[in-house]
N, C-alpha and C positions, 0 to 999 in steps of 0.2 A: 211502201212496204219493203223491209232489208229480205236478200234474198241471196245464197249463195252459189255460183256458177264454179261444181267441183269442175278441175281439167284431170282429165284422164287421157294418157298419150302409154304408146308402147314403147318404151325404153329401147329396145333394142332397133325399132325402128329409126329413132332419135340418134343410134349410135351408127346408123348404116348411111347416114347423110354425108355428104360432102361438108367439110366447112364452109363453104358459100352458100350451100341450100340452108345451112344449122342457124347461119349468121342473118340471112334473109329472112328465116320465121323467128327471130328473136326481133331482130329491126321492124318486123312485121307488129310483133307483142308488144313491145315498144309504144308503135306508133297508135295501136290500136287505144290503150293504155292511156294515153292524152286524150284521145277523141273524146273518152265515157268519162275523163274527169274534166272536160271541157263541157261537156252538157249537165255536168252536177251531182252526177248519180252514182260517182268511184268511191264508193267507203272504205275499200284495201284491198290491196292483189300483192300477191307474194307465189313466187317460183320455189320448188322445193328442192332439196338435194335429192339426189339417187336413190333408190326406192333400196336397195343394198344397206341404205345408214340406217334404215327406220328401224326402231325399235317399238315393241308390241308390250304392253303395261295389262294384266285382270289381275282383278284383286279379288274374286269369287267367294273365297273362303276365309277371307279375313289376312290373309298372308300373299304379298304383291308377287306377280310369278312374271318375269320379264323376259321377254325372247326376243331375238333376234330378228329382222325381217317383218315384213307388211301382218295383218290379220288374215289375208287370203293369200293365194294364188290366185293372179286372173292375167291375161294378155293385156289390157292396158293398166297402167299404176298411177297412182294419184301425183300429179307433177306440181300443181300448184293451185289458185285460186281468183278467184275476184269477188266482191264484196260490193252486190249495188245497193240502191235503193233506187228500185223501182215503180212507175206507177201500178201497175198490175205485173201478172204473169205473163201476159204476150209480151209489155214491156221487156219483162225482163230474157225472155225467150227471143225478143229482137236485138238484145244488148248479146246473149250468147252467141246465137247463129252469124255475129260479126265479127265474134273473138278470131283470128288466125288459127289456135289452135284446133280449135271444131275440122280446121281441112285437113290435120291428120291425127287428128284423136276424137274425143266427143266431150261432150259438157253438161253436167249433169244440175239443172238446176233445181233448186229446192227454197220453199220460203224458210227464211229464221224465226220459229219459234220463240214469242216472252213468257219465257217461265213464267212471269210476275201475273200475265193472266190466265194462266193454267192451274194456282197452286188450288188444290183440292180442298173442301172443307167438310 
């Protein structure tokens, strides 16, 4: 089952790092990074830009209203992702809890959804 492991980290905490600690949990993400697509189960992982670029898309009323900045405020910001397929949910909860980033953010996992067997009749 595809399952996605949101990373959630606090930016500002990322910006208060030394560059050898910054440079160490990237080599860290890195290396992690080979392990899960050494055992088979990496479908995609993508780091994201600065939570500052993101831009916010509703189309509510028929007319797209686009703003600047995330959908919330919260203390940690969506920094990037990974993309397993896992055997079950522990699986996938033991592919998280080994991510690097979990030791200073959290990781929110979640199974993916097939439309295709949900569509209503």
């Amino acid at each position: 089952m595809k399952y996605l492991c949101a990373i959630y980290i606090n930016e500002q905490k990322l910006n208060t790092m030394s560059a050898d600690e910054y440079n160490d949990v990237v080599q860290a993400c890195f290396n992690y990074e080979e392990d899960v697509k050494k055992e088979g189960k990496l479908l995609a992982a993508e780091a994201l830009e600065p939570v500052h670029t993101a831009t916010t898309v509703r189309n509510h009323t028929g007319k797209p209203s686009v703003t600047d900045g995330p959908f919330a405020e919260t203390k940690e910001q969506l920094a990037g992702f990974f993309m397993v397929d896992a055997d079950n949910l522990d699986d996938a909860i033991r592919i998280a809890s080994g991510m690097p980033q979990a030791r200073i953010g959290s990781i929110e996992v979640r199974p993916i959804k097939n439309l295709y067997e949900h569509i209503r009749t």
